[in-house]
mmCIF file of the N, C-alpha and C atoms, coordinates in Angstrom:
data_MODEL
# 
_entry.id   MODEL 
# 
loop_
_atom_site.group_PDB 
_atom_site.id 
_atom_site.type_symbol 
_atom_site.label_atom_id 
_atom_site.label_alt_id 
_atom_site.label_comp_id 
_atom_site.label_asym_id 
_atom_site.label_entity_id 
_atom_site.label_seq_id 
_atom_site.pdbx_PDB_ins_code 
_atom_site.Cartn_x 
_atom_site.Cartn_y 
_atom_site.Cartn_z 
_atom_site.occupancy 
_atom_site.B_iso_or_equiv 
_atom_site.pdbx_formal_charge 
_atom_site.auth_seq_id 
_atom_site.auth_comp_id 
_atom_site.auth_asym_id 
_atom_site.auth_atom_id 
_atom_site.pdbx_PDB_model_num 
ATOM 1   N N  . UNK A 1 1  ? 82.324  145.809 59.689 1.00 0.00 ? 1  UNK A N  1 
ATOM 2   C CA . UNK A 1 1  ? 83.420  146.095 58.794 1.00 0.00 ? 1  UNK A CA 1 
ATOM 3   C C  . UNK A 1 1  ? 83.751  147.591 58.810 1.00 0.00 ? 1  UNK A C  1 
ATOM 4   N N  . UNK A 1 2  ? 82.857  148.141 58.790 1.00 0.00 ? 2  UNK A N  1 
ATOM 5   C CA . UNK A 1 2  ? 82.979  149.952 59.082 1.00 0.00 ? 2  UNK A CA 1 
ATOM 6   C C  . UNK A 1 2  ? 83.848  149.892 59.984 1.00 0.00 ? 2  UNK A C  1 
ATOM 7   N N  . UNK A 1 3  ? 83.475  149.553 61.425 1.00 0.00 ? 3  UNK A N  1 
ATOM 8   C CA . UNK A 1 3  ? 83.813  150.007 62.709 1.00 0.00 ? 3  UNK A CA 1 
ATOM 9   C C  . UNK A 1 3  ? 85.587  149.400 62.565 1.00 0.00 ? 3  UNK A C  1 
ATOM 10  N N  . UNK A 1 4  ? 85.614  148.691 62.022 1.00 0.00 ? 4  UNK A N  1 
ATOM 11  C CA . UNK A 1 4  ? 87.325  147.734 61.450 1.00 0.00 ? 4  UNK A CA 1 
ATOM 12  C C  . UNK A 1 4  ? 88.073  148.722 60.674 1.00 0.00 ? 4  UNK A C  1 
ATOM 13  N N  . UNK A 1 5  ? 87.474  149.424 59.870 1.00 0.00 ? 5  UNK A N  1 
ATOM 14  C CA . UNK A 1 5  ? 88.016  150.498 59.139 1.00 0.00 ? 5  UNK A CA 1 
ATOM 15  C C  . UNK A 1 5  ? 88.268  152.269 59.398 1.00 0.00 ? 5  UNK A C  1 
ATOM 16  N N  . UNK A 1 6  ? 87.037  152.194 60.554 1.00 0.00 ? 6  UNK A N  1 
ATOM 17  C CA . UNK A 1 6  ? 87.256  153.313 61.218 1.00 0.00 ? 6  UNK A CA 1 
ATOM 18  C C  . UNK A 1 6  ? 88.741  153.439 62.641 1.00 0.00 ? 6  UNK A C  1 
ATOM 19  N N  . UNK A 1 7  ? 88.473  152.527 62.712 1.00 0.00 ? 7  UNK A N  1 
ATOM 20  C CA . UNK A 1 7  ? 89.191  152.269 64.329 1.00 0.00 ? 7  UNK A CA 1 
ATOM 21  C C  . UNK A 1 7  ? 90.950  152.235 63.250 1.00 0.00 ? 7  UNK A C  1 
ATOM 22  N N  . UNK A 1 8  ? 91.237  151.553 62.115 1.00 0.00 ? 8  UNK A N  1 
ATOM 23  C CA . UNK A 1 8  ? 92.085  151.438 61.439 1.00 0.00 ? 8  UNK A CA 1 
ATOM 24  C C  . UNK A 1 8  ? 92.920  152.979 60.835 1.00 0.00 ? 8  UNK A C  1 
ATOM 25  N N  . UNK A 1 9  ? 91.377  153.615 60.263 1.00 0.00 ? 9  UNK A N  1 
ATOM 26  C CA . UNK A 1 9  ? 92.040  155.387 60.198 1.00 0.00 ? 9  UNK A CA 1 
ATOM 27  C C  . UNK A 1 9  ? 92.173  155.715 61.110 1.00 0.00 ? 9  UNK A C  1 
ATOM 28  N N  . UNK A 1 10 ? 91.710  156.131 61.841 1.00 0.00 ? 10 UNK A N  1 
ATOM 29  C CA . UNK A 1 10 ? 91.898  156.791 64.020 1.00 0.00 ? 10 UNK A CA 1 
ATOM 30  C C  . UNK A 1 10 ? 93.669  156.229 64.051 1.00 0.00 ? 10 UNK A C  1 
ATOM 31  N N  . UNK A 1 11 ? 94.042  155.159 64.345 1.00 0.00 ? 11 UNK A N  1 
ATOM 32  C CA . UNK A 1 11 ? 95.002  154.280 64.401 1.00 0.00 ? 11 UNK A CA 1 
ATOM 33  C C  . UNK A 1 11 ? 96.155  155.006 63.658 1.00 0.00 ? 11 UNK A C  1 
ATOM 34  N N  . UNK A 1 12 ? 95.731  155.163 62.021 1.00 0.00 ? 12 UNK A N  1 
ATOM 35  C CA . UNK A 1 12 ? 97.089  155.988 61.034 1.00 0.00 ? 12 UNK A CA 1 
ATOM 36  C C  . UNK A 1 12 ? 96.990  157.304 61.480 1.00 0.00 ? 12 UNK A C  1 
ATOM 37  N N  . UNK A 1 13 ? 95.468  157.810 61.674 1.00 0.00 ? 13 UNK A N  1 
ATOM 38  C CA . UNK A 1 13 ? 95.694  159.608 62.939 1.00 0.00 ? 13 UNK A CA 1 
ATOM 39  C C  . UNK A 1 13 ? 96.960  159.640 63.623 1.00 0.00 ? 13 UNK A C  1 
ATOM 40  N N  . UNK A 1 14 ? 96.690  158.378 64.086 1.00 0.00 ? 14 UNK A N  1 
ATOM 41  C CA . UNK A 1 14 ? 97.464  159.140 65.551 1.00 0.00 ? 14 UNK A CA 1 
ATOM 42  C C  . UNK A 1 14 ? 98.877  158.336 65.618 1.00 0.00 ? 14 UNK A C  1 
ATOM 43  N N  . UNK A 1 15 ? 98.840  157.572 64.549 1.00 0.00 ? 15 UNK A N  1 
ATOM 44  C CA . UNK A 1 15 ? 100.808 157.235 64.231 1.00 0.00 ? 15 UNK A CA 1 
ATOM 45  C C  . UNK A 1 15 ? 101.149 158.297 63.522 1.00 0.00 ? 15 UNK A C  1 
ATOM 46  N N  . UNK A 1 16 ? 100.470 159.325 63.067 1.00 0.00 ? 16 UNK A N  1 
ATOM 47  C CA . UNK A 1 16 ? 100.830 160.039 62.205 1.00 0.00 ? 16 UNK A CA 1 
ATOM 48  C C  . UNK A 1 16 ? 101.756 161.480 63.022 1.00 0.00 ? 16 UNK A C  1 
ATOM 49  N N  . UNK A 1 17 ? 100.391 161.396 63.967 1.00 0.00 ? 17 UNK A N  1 
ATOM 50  C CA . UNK A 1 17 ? 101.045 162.522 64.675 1.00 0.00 ? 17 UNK A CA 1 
ATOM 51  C C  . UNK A 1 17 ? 101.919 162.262 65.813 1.00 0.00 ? 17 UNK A C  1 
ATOM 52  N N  . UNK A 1 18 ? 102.051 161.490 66.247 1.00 0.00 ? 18 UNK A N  1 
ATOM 53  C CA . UNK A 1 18 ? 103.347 160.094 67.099 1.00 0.00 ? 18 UNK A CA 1 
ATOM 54  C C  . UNK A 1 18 ? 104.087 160.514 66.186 1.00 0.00 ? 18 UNK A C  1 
ATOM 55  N N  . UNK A 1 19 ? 104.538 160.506 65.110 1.00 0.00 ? 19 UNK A N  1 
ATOM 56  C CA . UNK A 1 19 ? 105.673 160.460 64.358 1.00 0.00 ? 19 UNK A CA 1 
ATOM 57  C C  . UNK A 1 19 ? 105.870 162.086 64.114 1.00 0.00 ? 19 UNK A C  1 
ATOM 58  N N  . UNK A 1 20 ? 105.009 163.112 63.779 1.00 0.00 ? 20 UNK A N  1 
ATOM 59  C CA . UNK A 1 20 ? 105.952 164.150 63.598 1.00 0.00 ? 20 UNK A CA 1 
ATOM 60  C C  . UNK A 1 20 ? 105.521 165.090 64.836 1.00 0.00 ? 20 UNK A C  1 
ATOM 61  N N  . UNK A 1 21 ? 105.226 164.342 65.879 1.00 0.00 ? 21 UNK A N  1 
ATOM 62  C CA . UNK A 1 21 ? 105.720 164.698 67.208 1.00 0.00 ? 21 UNK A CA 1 
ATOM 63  C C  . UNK A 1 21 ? 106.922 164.369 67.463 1.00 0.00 ? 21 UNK A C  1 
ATOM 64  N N  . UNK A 1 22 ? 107.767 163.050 67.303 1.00 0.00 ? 22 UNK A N  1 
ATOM 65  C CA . UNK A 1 22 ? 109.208 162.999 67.980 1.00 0.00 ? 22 UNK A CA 1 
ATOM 66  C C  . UNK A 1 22 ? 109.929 163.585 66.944 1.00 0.00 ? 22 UNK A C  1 
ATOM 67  N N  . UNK A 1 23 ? 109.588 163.945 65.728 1.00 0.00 ? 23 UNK A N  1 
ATOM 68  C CA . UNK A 1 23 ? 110.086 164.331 64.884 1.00 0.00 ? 23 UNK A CA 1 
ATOM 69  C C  . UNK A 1 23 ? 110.945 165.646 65.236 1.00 0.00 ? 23 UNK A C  1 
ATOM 70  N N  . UNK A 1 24 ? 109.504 166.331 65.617 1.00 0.00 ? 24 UNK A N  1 
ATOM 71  C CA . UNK A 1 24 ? 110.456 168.008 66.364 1.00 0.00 ? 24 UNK A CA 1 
ATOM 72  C C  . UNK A 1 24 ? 110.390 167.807 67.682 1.00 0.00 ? 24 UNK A C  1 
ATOM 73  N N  . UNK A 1 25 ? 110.201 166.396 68.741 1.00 0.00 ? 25 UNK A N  1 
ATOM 74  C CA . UNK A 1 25 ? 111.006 166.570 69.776 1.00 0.00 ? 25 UNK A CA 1 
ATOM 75  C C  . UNK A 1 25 ? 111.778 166.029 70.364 1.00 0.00 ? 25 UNK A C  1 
ATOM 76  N N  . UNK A 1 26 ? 111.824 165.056 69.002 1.00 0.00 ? 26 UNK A N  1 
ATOM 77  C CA . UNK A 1 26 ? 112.986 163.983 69.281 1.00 0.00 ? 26 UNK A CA 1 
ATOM 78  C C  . UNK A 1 26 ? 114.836 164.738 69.488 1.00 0.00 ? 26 UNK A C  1 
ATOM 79  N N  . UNK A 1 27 ? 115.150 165.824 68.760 1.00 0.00 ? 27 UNK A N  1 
ATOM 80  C CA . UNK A 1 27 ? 116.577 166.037 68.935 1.00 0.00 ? 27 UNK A CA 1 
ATOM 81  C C  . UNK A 1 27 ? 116.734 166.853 70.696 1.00 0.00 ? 27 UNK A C  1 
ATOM 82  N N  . UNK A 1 28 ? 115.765 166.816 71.791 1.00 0.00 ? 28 UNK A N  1 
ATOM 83  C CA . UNK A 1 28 ? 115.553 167.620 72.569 1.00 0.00 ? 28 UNK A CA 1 
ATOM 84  C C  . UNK A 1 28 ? 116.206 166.209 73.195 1.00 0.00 ? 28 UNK A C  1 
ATOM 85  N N  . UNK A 1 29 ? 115.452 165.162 73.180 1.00 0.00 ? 29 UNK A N  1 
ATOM 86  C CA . UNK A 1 29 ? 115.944 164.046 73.786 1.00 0.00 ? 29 UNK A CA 1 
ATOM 87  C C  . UNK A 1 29 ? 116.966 163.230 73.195 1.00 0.00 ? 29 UNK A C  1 
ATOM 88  N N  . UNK A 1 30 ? 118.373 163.335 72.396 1.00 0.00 ? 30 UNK A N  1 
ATOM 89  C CA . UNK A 1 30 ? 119.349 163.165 71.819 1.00 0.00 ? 30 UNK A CA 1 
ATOM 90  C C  . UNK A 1 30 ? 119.448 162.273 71.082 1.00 0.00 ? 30 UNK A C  1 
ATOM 91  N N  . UNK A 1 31 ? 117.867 162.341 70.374 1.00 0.00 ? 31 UNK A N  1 
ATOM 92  C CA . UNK A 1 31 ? 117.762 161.421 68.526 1.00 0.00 ? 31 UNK A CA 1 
ATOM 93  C C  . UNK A 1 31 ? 118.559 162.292 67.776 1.00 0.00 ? 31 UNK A C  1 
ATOM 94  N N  . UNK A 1 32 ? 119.360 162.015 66.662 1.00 0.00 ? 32 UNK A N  1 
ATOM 95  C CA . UNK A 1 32 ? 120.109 162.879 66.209 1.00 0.00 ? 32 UNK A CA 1 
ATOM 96  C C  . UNK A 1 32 ? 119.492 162.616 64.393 1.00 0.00 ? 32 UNK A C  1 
ATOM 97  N N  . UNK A 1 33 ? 119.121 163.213 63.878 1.00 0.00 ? 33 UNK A N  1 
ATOM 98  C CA . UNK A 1 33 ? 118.366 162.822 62.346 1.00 0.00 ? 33 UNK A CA 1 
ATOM 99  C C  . UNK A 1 33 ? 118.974 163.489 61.726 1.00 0.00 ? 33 UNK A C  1 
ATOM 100 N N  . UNK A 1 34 ? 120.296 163.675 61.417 1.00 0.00 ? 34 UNK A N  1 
ATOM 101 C CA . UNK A 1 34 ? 121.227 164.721 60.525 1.00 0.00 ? 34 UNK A CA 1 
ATOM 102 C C  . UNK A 1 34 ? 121.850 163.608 59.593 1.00 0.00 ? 34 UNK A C  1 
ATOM 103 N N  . UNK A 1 35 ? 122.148 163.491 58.866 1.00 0.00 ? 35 UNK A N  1 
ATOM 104 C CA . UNK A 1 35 ? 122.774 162.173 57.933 1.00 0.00 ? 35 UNK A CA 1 
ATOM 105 C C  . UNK A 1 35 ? 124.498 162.714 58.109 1.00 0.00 ? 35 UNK A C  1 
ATOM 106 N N  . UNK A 1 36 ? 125.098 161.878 58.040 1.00 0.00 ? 36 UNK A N  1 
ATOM 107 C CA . UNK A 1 36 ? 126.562 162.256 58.406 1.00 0.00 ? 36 UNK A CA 1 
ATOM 108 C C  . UNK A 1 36 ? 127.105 162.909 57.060 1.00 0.00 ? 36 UNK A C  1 
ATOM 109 N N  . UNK A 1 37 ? 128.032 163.915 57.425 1.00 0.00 ? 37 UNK A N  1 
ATOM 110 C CA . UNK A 1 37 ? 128.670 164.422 56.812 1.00 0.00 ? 37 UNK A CA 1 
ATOM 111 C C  . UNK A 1 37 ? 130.207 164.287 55.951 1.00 0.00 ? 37 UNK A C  1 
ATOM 112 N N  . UNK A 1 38 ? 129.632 163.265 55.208 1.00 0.00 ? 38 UNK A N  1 
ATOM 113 C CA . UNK A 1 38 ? 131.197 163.070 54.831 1.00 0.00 ? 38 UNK A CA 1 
ATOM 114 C C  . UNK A 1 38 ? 131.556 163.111 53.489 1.00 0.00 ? 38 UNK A C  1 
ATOM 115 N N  . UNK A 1 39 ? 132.553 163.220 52.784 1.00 0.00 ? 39 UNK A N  1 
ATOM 116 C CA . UNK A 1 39 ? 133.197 164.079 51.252 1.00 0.00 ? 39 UNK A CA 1 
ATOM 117 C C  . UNK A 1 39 ? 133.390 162.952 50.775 1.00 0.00 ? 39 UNK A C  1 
ATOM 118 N N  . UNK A 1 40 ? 132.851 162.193 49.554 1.00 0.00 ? 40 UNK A N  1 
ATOM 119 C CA . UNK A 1 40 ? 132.850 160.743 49.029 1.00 0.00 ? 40 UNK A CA 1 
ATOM 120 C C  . UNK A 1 40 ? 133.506 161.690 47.367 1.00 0.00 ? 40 UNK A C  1 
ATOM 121 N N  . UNK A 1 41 ? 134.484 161.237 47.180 1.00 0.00 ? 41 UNK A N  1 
ATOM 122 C CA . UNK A 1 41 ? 135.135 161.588 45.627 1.00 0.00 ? 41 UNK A CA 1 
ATOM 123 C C  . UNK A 1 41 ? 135.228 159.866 44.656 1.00 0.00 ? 41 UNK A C  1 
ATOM 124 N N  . UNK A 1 42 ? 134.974 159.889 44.118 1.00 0.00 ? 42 UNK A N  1 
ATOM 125 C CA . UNK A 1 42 ? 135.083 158.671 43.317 1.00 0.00 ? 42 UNK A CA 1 
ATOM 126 C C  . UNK A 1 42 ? 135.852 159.144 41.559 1.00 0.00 ? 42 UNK A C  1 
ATOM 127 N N  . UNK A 1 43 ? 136.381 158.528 40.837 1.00 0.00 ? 43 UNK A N  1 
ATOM 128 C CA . UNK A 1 43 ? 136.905 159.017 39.547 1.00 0.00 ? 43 UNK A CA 1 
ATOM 129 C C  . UNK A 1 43 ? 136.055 158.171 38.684 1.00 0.00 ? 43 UNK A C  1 
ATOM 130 N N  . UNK A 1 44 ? 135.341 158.980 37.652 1.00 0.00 ? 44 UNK A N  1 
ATOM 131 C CA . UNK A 1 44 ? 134.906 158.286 36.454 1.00 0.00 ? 44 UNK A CA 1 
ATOM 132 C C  . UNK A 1 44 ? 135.697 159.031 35.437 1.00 0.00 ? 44 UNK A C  1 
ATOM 133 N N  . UNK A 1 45 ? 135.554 157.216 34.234 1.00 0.00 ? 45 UNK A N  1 
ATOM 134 C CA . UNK A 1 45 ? 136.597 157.765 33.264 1.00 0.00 ? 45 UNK A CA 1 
ATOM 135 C C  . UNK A 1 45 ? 135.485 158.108 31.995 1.00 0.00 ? 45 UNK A C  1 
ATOM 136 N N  . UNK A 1 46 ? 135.362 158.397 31.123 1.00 0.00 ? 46 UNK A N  1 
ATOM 137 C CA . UNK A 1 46 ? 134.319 158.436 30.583 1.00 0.00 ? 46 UNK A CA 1 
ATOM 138 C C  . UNK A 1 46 ? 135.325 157.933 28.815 1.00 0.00 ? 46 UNK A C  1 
ATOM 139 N N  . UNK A 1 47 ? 134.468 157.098 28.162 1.00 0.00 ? 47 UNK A N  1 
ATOM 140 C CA . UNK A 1 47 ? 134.649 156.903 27.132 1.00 0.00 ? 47 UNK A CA 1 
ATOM 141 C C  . UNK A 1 47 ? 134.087 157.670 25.860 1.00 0.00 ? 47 UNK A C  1 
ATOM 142 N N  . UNK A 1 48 ? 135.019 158.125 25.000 1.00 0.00 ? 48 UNK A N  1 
ATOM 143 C CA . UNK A 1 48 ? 134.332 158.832 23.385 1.00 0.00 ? 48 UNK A CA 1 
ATOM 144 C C  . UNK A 1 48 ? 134.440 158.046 22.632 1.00 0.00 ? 48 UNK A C  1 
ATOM 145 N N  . UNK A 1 49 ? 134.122 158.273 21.463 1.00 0.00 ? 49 UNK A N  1 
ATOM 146 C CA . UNK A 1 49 ? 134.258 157.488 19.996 1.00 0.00 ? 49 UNK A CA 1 
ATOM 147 C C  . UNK A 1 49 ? 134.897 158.439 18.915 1.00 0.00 ? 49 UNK A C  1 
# 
């Protein structure tokens, strides 16, 4: 059960660093992680008493 749990952390190690490896070298290879830029206006009316 150890060896199930060890091999399991090792495993989240190294997705961990898989992930903020493409992270900074993913835009080199044309992942683009910028959220789009766009101007959303909506009207609220607001009610008093």
């Amino acid at each position: 059960m150890v060896r199930l749990i060890k091999w399991l952390f090792y495993l989240a190690i190294l997705g961990f660093i898989a992930l903020v490896t493409y992270s900074y070298i993913g835009p080199f290879f044309g992942a683009d992680f910028s959220p789009p830029q766009i101007e959303i206006r909506q009207e609220i009316i607001l009610e008093t008493n």
